[in-house]
LUMDREN-170010 format. One record per residue (C-alpha): x, y, z. Coordinates in pm, whole numbers, plus 50000, padded with zeros to 5 digits. Example, Ala and Ser with C-alpha at 12.3 -4.5 7.8 and 13.67 -1.06 7.14 Angstrom:
LUMDREN-170010
512304955050780/513674989450714/
END
This chain:
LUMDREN-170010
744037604563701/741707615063445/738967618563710/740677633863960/741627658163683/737797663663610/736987668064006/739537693764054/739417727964132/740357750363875/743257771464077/744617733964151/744527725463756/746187760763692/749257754363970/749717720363780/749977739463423/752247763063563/754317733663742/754247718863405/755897752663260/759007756863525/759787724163528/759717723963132/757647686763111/756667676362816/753817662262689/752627638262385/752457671262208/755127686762359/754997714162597/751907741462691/752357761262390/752407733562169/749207717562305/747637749162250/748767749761894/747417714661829/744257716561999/743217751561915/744597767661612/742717797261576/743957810761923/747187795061927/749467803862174/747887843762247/746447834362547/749317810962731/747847818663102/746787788363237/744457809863465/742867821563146/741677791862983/738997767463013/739277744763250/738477718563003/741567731962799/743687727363117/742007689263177/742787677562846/746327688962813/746937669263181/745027637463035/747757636462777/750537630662976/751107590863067/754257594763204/754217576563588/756817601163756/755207634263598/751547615663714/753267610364061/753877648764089/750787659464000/749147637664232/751597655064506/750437690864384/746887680364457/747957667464796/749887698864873/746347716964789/744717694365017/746867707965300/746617744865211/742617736065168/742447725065503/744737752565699/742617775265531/739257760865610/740527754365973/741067792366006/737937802265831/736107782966087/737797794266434/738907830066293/739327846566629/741287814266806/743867812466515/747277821166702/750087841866488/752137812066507/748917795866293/748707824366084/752487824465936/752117789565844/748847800265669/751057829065503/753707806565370/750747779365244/749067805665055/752267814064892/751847820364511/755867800864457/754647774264773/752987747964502/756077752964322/758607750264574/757047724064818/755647700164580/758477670064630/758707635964522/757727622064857/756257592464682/759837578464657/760927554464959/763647572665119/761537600865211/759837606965535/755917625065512/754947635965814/751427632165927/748757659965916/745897653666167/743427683666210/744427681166640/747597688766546/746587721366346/746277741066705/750017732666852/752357766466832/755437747966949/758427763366668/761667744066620/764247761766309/766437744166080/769057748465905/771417726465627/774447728365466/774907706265167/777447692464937/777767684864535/777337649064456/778957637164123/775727628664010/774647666463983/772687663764315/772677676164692/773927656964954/773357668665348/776587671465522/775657693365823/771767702165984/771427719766299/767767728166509/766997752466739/764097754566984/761807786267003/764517798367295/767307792567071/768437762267227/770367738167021/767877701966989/770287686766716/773867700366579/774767671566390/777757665266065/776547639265846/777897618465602/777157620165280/775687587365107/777067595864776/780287604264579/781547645864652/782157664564393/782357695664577/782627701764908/781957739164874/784217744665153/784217783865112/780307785265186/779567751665413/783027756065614/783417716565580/786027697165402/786857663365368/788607652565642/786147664365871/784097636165821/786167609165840/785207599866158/781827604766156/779277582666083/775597600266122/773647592965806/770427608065611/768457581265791/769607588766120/768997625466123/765487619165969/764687598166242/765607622866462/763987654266304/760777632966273/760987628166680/760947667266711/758317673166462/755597650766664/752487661766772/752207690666506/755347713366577/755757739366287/759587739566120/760787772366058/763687780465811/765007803165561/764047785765230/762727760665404/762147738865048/766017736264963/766447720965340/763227695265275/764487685764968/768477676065103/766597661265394/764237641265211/761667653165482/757947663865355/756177685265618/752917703365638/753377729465893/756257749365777/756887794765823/759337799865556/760707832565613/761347842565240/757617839865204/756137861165481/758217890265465/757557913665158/760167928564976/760127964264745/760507943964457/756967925464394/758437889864221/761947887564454/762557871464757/764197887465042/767647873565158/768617860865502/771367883265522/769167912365415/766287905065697/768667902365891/769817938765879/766407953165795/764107935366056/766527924266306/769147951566297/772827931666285/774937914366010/774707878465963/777977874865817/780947893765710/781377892265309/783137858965223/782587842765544/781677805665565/778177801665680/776517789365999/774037764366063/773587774066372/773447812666280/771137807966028/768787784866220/768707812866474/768227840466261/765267825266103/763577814566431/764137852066555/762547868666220/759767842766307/759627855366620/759837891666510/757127888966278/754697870766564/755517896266812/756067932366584/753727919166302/755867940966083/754727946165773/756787971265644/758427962565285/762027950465291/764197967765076/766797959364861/770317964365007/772357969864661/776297947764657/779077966464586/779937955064227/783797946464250/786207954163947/786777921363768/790337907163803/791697904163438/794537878663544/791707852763561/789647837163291/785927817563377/785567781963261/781967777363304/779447749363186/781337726463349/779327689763379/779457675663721/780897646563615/784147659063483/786407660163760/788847687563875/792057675363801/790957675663397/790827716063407/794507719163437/794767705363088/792247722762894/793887757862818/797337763162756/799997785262998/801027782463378/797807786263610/795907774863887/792527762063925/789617778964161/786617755864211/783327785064210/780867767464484/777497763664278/774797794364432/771747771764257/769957742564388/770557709364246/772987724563943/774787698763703/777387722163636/779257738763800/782077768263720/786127775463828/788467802663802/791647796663601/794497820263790/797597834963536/800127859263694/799017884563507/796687904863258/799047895062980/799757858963071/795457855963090/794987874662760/797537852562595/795747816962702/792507833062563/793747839562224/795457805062244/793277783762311/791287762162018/787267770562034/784197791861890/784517828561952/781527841562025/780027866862316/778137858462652/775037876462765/776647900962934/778697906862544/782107893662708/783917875162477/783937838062538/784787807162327/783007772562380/785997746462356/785547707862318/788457685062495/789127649962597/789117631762916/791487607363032/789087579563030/787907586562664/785027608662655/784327643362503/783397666462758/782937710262663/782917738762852/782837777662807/786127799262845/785177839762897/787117865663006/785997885563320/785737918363187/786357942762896/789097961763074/789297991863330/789808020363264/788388012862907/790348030762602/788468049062280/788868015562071/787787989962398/784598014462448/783578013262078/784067975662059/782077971262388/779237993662176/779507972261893/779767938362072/775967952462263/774827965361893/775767932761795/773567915962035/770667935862001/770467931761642/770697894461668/768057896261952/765797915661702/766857895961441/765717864161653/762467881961730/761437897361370/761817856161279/760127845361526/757347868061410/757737856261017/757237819961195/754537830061347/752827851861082/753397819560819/751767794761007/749007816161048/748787826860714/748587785060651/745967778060877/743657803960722/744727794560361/743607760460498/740277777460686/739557797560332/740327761060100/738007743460397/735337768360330/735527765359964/735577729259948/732507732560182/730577754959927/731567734559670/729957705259841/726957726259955/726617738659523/726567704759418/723837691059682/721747719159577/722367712459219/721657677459257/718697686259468/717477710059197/717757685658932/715747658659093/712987690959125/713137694258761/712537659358692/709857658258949/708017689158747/708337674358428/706747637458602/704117660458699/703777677258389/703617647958152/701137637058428/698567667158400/699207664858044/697677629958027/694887639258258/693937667558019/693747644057723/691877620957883/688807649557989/688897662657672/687957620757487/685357617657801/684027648857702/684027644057341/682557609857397/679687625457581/678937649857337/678447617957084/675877604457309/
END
């Protein structure tokens, strides 16, 4: 790797740094900021930008990682360059016979959040990489996908619906699937699936792959909302994608714009009424028509943000949050004292470990009560709502924890709720500054080290540099007096010649 490192590009060395960052991978030194720290302690950590450094910096913190998984991804960042290279270089060089079709895939490649989103581990051998040939680079046959997927007990995402749709809107493949791991949660609320519905089915990962594969011959772009979550449930590595969160721009400069929200902006209708389950079908649709819209329209208006409607928390219910994967359901019931029922919370992030429930109590009171009751570390959440982090026992043995917060201060707040409320955000501040102003100290002491060490390196250096010269003046002395003692002698012996001759 170390020479591909050296024969890269610099803007692929920086997308690997920044990969690096999100992902949080660490190093022999640690992470970024750490490297920078070892390797260059007069600069330190001031200038973190990848983009801004050397690109020798940026080659020697990649040489130190020896890791075979983090090698393998960073050999699939280069790859995904590759691609981007040549779409690029394939427009550049037939400008006027690019098609729009052509163009959005060029828009989604040159994505600044593509290397990050589409850089999979494709290198494993259940996934399916489709091949890029440059012939392939002129088809503008569309097809749109779209997948619902399930919580695995191991933390990650299992496919348990997919549905495509041809540029007409004419369903190729509306397929459940079975999942090839454990449930954990079948996030019935959002993927409108629940166990028994696939108890007679037997479609697999393998068989819709096959299938998707099929449709994707002979260079036909896939279209989806983001696309990457879809890829990465479907195991399924493709070149020639429009993601529709990428080529739409929205008011605010580093957000994405929601399917729901293009929807009403760019197509004019609602997706979905609040709460609904969602549709594959709808939302392969919807993102083959904004494809579509954007071909046709170009429009390149920005999309705005349509603000939610912020509802009123319900005091009768308390949030258990930070809840592993692995602990199952039927333990909630026993962590928190009083009579209640559980809500599962379907998880809104991609491959989460945790996930978060709802514990029901008739009333305010009843709610209140169990807080105050139950055993665990008081403390506040982000927001400054009280929480308490408890610690409790499975059945089968093992400690598991999780966070209990109520789900608001109150409404309408009193005198006394609004000046705690105050307090509670004073409180956080403060410790935020406090956190900061310590940081700083850190940061001011180790640099008042290194140039204690800089000023004792310099004096240690003069020190050295006295001596040689004193040594070398020394030896200058001795040589004078050699000399002198030498001359000296000479003298004597003119003055007896001369005497002598003065006898004769």
């Amino acid at each position: 790797m170390e020479e591909i490192f050296a024969s890269a590009e610099k803007e692929v060395l920086v997308e690997i740094v920044k990969f690096v960052q999100k992902r949080k991978l660490q190093c022999i030194h640690g992470g970024w900021k750490e490297f920078l720290l070892h390797v260059d302690k007069q600069m330190g950590t001031s200038v973190s930008d990848p983009s801004r450094r050397r690109k020798e910096t940026l080659v020697a913190f990649l040489n130190t990682f020896h890791n075979e998984n983090d090698l393998r991804l960073f050999s699939a960042i280069i790859k995904c360059h590759s691609k981007r290279k040549m779409v690029k270089e394939f427009g550049m060089n037939s400008p006027d016979s690019e098609s729009p079709e052509q163009s959005l895939v060029r828009s989604t490649l040159e994505h600044r959040e593509y290397p990050s989103c589409y850089t999979f581990p494709s290198y494993e051998e259940d996934w399916v990489v489709t091949k890029v040939r440059k012939k392939s680079l002129r088809s503008n046959a569309m097809i749109s996908i779209d997948c619902e997927m399930v919580l695995c007990e191991d933390g990650s995402e299992g496919l348990v619906r997919v549905c495509v749709v041809d540029r007409n809107l004419e369903v190729k493949l509306h397929e459940l699937v079975k999942p090839n791991k454990a449930v954990a949660d079948y996030r019935t609320e959002i993927t409108g699936v629940a166990a028994e519905d696939l108890k007679e089915i037997t479609c697999s990962l393998s068989d819709i792959q096959k299938s998707i594969k099929k449709l994707l011959s002979r260079g036909t772009i896939l279209v989806g909302h983001s696309l990457n979550n879809d890829l990465q449930v479907l195991k399924l590595d493709h070149a020639r994608v429009i993601d529709t969160s990428f080529i739409f721009k929205c008011e605010s400069p580093h957000r994405r714009p929601s399917l729901s929200n293009l929807c009403q902006v760019v197509l004019g209708y609602e997706l979905r009424k609040e709460g609904a389950p969602h549709s594959c079908l709808d939302d392969a649709c919807a993102a083959m028509k904004l494809a579509i819209a954007k071909i046709e329209q170009g429009y390149d208006k920005l999309i705005p943000s349509i603000p939610k409607e912020v509802p009123k928390p319900d005091m009768t219910k308390l949030c258990l949050h930070g809840i592993s994967v692995t602990v199952p359901r039927k333990e909630l019931c026993k962590v928190m004292p009083g009579d209640f029922t559980i809500e599962i919370q379907p998880s809104k992030k991609f491959g989460c470990t945790t996930y978060s429930a709802h514990a029901v109590f008739k009333n305010t009171k009843e709610a209140n009560l169990a807080f105050e009751s139950v055993k665990g570390e008081l403390g506040r959440d982000k927001n400054g709502l009280p929480q308490k982090l408890i610690t409790f026992e499975l059945s089968t043995g093992v400690t598991a924890s999780l966070k209990v917060r109520k789900m608001g201060h109150g409404y309408p707040l009193d005198p006394v709720s609004k000046k705690r409320k105050i307090d509670g955000e004073m409180e956080i501040r403060q410790c935020d500054h406090m956190i900061e102003i310590e940081n700083l100290k850190q940061l001011l002491k180790q640099k008042d080290i290194d140039h204690k060490k800089e000023i004792e390196d310099l004096k240690q250096s003069f020190e050295r540099r006295d001596t040689e010269e004193t040594k070398e003046i020394e030896q200058l002395k001795q040589t004078l007096k050699m000399r002198e003692f030498e001359i000296t002698n000479l003298n004597k012996i003119i003055t007896a010649l001369k005497k002598k001759k003065q006898g004769f």
